[in-house]
TIVO-2410 file (N, C-alpha, C; in nm, 3 decimals):
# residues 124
REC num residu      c1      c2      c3 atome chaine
REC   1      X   9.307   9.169   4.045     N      A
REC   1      X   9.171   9.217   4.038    CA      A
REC   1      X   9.098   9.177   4.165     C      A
REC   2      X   9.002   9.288   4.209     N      A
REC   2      X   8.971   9.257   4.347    CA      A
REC   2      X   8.783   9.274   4.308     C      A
REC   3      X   8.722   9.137   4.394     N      A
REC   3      X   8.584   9.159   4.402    CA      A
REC   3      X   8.549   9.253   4.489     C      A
REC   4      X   8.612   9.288   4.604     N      A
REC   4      X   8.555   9.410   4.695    CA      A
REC   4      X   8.589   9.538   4.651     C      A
REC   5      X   8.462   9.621   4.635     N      A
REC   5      X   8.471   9.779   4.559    CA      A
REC   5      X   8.602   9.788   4.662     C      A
REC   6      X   8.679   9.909   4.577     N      A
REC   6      X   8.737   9.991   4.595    CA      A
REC   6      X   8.722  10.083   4.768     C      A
REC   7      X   8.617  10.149   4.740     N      A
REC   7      X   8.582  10.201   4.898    CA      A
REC   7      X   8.514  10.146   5.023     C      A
REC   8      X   8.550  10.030   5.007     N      A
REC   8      X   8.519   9.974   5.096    CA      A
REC   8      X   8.676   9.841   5.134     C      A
REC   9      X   8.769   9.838   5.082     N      A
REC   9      X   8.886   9.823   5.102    CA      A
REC   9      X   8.981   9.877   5.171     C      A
REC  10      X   8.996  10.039   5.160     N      A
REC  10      X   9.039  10.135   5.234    CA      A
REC  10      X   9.039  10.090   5.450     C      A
REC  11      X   8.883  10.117   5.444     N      A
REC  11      X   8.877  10.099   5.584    CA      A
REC  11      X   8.892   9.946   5.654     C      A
REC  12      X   8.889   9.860   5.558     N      A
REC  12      X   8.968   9.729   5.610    CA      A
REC  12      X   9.084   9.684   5.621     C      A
REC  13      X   9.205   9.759   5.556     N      A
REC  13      X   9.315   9.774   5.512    CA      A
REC  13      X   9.347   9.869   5.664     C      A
REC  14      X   9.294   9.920   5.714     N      A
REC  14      X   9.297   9.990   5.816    CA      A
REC  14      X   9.306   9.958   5.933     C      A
REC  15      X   9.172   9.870   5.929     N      A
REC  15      X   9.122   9.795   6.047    CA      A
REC  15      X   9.227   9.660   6.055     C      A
REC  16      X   9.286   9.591   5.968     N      A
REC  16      X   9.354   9.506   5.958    CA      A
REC  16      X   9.530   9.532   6.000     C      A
REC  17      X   9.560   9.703   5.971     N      A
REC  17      X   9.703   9.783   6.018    CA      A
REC  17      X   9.680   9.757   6.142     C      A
REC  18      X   9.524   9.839   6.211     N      A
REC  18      X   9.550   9.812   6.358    CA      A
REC  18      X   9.528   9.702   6.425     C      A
REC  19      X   9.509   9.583   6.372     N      A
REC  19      X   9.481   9.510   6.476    CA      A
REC  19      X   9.623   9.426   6.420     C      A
REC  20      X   9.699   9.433   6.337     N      A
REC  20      X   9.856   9.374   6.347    CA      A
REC  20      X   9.930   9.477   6.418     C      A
REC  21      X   9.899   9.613   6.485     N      A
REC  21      X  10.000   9.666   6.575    CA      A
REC  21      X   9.911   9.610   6.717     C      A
REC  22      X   9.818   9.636   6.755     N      A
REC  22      X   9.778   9.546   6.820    CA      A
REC  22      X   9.829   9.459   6.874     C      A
REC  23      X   9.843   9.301   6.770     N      A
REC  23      X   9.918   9.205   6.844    CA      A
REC  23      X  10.026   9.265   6.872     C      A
REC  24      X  10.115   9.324   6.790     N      A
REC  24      X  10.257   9.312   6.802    CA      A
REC  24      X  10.314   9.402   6.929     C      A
REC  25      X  10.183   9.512   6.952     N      A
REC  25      X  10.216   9.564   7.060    CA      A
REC  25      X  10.182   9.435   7.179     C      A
REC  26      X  10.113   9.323   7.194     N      A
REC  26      X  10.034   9.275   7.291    CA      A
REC  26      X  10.162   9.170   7.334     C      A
REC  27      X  10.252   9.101   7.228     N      A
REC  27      X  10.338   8.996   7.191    CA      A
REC  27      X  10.486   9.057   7.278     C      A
REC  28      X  10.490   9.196   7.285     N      A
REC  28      X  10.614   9.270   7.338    CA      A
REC  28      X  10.652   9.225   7.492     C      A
REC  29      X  10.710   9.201   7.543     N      A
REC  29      X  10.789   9.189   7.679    CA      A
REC  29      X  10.723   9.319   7.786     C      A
REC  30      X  10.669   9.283   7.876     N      A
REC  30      X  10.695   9.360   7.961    CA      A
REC  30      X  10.772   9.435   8.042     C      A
REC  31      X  10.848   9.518   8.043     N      A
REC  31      X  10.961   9.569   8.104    CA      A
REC  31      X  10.882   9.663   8.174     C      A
REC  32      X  10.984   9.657   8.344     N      A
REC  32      X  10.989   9.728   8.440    CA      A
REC  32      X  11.137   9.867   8.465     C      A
REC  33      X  11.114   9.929   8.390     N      A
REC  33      X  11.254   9.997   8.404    CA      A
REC  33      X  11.254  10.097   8.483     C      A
REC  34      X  11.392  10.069   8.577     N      A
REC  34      X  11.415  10.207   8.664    CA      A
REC  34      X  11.522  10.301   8.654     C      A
REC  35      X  11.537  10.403   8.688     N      A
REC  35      X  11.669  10.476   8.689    CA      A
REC  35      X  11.724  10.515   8.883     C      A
REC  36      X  11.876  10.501   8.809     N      A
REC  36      X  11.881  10.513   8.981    CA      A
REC  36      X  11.971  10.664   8.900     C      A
REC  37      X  11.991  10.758   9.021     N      A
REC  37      X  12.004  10.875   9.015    CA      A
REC  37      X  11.897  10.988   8.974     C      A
REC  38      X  11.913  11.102   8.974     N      A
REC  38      X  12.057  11.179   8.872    CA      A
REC  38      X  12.137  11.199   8.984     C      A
REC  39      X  12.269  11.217   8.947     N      A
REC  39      X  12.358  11.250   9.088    CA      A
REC  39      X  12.501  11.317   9.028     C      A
REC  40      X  12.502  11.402   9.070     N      A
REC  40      X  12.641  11.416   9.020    CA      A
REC  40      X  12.803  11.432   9.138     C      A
REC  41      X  12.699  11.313   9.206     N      A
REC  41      X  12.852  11.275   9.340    CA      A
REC  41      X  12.872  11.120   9.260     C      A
REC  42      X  12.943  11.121   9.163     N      A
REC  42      X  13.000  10.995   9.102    CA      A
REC  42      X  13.133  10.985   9.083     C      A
REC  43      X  13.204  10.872   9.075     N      A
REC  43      X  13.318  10.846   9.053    CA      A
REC  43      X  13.271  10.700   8.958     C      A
REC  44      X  13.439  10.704   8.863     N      A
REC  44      X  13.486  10.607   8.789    CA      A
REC  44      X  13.647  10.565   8.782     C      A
REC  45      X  13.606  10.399   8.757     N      A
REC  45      X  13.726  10.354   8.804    CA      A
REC  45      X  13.732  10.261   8.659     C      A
REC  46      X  13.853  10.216   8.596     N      A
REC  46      X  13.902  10.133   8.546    CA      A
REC  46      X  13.965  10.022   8.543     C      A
REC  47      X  13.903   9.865   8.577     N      A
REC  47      X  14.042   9.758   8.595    CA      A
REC  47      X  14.133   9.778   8.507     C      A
REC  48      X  14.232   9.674   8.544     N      A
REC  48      X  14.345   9.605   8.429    CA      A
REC  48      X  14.313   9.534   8.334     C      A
REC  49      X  14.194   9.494   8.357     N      A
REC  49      X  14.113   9.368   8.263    CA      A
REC  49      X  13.997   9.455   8.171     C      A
REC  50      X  13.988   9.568   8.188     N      A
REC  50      X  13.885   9.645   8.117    CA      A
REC  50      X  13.778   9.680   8.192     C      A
REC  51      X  13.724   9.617   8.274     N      A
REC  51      X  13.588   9.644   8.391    CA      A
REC  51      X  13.559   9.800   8.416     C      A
REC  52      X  13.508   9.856   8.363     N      A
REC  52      X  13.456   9.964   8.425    CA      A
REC  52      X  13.337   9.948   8.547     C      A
REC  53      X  13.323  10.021   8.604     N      A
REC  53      X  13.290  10.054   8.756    CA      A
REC  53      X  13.259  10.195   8.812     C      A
REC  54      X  13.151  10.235   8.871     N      A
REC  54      X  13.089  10.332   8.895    CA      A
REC  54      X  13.078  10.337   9.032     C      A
REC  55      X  13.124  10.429   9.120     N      A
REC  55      X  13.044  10.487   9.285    CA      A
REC  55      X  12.951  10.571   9.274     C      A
REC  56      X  12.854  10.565   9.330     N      A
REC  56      X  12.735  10.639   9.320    CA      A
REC  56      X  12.706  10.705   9.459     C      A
REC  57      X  12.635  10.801   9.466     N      A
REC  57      X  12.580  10.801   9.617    CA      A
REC  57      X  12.478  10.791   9.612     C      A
REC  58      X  12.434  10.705   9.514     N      A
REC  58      X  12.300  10.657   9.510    CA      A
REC  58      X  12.302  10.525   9.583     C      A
REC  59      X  12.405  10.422   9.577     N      A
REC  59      X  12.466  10.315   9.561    CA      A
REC  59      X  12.574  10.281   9.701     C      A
REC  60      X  12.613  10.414   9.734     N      A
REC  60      X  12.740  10.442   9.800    CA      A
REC  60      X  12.865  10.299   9.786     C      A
REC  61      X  12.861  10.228   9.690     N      A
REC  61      X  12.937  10.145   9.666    CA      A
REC  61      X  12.967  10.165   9.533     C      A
REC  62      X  13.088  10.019   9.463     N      A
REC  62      X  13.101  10.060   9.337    CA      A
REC  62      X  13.006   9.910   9.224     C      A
REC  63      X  12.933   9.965   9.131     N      A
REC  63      X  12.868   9.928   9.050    CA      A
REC  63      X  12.967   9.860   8.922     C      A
REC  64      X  13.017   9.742   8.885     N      A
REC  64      X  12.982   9.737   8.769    CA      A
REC  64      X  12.901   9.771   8.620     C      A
REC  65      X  12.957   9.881   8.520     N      A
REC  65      X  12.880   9.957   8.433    CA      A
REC  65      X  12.883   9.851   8.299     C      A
REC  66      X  13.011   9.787   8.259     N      A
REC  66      X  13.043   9.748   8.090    CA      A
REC  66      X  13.216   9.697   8.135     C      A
REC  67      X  13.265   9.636   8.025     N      A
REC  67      X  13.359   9.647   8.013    CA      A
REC  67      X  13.452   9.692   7.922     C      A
REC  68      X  13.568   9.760   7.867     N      A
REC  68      X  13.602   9.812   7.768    CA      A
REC  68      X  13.682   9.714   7.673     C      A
REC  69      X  13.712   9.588   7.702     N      A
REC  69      X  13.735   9.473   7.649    CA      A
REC  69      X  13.710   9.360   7.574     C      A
REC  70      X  13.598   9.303   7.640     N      A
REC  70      X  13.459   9.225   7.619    CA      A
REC  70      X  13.401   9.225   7.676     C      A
REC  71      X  13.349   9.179   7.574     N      A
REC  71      X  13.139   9.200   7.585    CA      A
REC  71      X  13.084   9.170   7.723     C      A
REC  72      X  12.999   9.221   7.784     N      A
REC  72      X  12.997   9.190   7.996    CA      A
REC  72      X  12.836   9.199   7.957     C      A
REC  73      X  12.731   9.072   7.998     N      A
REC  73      X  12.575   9.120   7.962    CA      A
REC  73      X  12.545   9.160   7.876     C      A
REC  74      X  12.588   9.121   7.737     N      A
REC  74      X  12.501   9.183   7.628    CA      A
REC  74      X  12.587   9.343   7.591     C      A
REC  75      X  12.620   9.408   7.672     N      A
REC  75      X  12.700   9.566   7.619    CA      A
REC  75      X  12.810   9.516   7.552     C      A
REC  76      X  12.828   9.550   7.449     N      A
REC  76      X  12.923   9.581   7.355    CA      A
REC  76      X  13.026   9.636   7.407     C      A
REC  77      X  13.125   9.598   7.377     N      A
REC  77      X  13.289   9.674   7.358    CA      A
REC  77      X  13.270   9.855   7.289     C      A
REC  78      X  13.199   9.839   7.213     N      A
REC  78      X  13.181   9.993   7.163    CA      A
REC  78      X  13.061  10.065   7.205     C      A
REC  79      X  12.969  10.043   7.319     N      A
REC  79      X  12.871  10.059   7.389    CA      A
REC  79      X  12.962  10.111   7.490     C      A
REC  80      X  13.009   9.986   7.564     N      A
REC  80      X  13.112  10.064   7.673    CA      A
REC  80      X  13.193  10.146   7.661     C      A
REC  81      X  13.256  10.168   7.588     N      A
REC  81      X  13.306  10.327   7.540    CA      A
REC  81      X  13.244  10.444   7.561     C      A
REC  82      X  13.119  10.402   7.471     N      A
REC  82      X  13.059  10.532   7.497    CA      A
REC  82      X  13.018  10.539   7.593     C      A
REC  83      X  12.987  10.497   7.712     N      A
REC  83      X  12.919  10.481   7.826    CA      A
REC  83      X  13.034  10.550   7.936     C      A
REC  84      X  13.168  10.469   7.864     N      A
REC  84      X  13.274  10.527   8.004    CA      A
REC  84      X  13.294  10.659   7.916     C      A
REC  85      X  13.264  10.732   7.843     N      A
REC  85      X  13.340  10.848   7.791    CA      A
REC  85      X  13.218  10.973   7.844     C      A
REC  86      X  13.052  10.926   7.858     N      A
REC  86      X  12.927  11.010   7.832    CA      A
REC  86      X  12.990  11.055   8.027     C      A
REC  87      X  13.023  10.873   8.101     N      A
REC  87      X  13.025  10.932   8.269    CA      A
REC  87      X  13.123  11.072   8.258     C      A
REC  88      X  13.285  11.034   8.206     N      A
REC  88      X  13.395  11.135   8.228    CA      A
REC  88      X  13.355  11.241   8.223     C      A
REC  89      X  13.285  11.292   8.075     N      A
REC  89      X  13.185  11.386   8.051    CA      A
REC  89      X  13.141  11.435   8.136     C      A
REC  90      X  13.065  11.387   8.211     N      A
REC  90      X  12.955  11.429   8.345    CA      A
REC  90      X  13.045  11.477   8.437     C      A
REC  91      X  13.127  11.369   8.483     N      A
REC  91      X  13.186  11.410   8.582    CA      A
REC  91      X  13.296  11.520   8.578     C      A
REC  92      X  13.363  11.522   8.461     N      A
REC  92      X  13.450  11.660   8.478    CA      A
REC  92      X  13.380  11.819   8.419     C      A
REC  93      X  13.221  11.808   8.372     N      A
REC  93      X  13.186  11.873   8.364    CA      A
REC  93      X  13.040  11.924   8.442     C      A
REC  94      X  13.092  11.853   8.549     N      A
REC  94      X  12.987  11.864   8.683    CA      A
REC  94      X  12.843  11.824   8.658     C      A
REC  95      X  12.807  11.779   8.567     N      A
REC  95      X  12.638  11.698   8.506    CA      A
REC  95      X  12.599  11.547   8.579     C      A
REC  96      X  12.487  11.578   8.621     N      A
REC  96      X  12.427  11.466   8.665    CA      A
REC  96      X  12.482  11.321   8.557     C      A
REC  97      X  12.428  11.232   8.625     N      A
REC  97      X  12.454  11.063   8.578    CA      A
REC  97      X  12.305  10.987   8.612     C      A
REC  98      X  12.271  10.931   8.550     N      A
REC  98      X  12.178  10.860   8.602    CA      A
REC  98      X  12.162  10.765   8.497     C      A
REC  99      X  12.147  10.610   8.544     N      A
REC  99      X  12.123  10.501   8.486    CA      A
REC  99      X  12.037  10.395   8.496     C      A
REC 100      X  11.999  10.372   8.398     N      A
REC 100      X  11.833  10.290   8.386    CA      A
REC 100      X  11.874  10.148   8.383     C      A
REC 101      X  11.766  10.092   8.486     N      A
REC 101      X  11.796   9.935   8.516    CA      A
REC 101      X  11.638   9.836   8.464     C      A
REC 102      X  11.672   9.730   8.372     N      A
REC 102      X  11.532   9.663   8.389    CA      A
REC 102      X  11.535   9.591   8.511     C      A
REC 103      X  11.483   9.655   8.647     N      A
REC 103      X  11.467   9.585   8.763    CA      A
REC 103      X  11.335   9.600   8.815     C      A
REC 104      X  11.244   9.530   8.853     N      A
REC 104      X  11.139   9.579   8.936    CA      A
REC 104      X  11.100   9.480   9.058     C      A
REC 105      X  11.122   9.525   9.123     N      A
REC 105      X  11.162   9.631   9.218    CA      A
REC 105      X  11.317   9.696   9.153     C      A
REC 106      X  11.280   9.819   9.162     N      A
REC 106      X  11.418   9.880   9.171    CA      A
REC 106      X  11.479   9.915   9.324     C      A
REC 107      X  11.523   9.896   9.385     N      A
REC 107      X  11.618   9.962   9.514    CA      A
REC 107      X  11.739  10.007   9.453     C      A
REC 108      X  11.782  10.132   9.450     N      A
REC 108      X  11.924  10.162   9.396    CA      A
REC 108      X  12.002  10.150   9.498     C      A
REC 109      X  11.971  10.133   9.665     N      A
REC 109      X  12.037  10.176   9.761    CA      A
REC 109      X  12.107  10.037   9.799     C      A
REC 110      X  12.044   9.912   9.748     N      A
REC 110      X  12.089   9.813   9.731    CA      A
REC 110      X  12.125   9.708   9.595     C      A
REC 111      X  12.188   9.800   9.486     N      A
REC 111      X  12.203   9.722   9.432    CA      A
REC 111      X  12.327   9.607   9.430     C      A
REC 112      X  12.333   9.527   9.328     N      A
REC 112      X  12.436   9.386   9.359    CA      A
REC 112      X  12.595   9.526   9.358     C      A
REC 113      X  12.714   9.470   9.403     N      A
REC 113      X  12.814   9.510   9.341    CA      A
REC 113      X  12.913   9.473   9.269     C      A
REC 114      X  13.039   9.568   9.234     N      A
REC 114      X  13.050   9.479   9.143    CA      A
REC 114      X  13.073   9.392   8.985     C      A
REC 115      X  13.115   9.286   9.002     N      A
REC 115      X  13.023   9.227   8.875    CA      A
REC 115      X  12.886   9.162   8.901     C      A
REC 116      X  12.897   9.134   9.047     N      A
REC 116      X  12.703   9.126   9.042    CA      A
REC 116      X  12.657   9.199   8.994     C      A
REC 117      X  12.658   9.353   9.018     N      A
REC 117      X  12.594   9.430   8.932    CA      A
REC 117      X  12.547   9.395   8.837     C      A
REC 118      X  12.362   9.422   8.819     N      A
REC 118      X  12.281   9.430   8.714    CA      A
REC 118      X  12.352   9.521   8.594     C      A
REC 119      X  12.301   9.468   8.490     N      A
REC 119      X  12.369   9.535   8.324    CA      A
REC 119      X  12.222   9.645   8.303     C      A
REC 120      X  12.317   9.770   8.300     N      A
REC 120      X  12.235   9.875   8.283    CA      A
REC 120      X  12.177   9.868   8.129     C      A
REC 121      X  12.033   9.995   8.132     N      A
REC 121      X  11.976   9.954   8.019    CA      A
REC 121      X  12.058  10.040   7.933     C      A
REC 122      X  12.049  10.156   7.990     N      A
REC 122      X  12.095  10.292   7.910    CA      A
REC 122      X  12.173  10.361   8.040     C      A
REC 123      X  12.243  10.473   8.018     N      A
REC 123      X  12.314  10.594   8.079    CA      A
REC 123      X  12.259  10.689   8.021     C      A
REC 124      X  12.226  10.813   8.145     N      A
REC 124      X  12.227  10.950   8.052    CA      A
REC 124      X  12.262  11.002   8.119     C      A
***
């Protein structure tokens, strides 16, 4: 049982939704995300150890992407899959590549190589 009428609950119930998205938007991480590409002058390579690896001519070197083994930065074994299967995709069906980095500054023209290579956010 509530002492505050009825219609006048509504718009506090309201006011109280937005100011908990509010914080929760305020509490969130700042991210700087970049994409380097689209390009569809890419190549992929496979170690012995699982390492996948990307040339870009964004990059003109080769990038560390995931590994198909274990876990490399947080990507998953079944992340990297899909990641080395979306590039093949691209590349034998002539489609751009382009991949998002939380970097800011982004320079794609220098990124680490590699396993220096930064751990991408996403591929598309």
């Amino acid at each position: 049982m509530s002492i505050m009428p009825k219609s006048r609950r509504a718009p506090l119930a309201k006011a109280f939704a937005l100011l908990l998205a509010g914080l929760w938007i305020a509490q969130a991480p700042l991210r700087a995300e970049g994409m380097c590409g689209p390009s569809t002058n890419v190549k992929v390579i496979v170690y012995y150890d699982g390492t996948v690896t990307l040339w870009s001519d964004w990059r003109n070197n080769w990038t560390q992407l995931c590994n198909l083994d274990q876990p490399w930065g947080g990507v998953s074994t079944s992340t990297c899959f899909a990641w080395f299967a979306k590039v093949n995709a691209a590349i034998n069906d002539g489609k751009p590549v382009s991949i998002w980095y939380n970097l800011d500054p982004l320079n794609c023209a220098t990124l680490p190589v590699y396993g220096s290579a930064p751990v991408p956010v996403y591929i598309e």
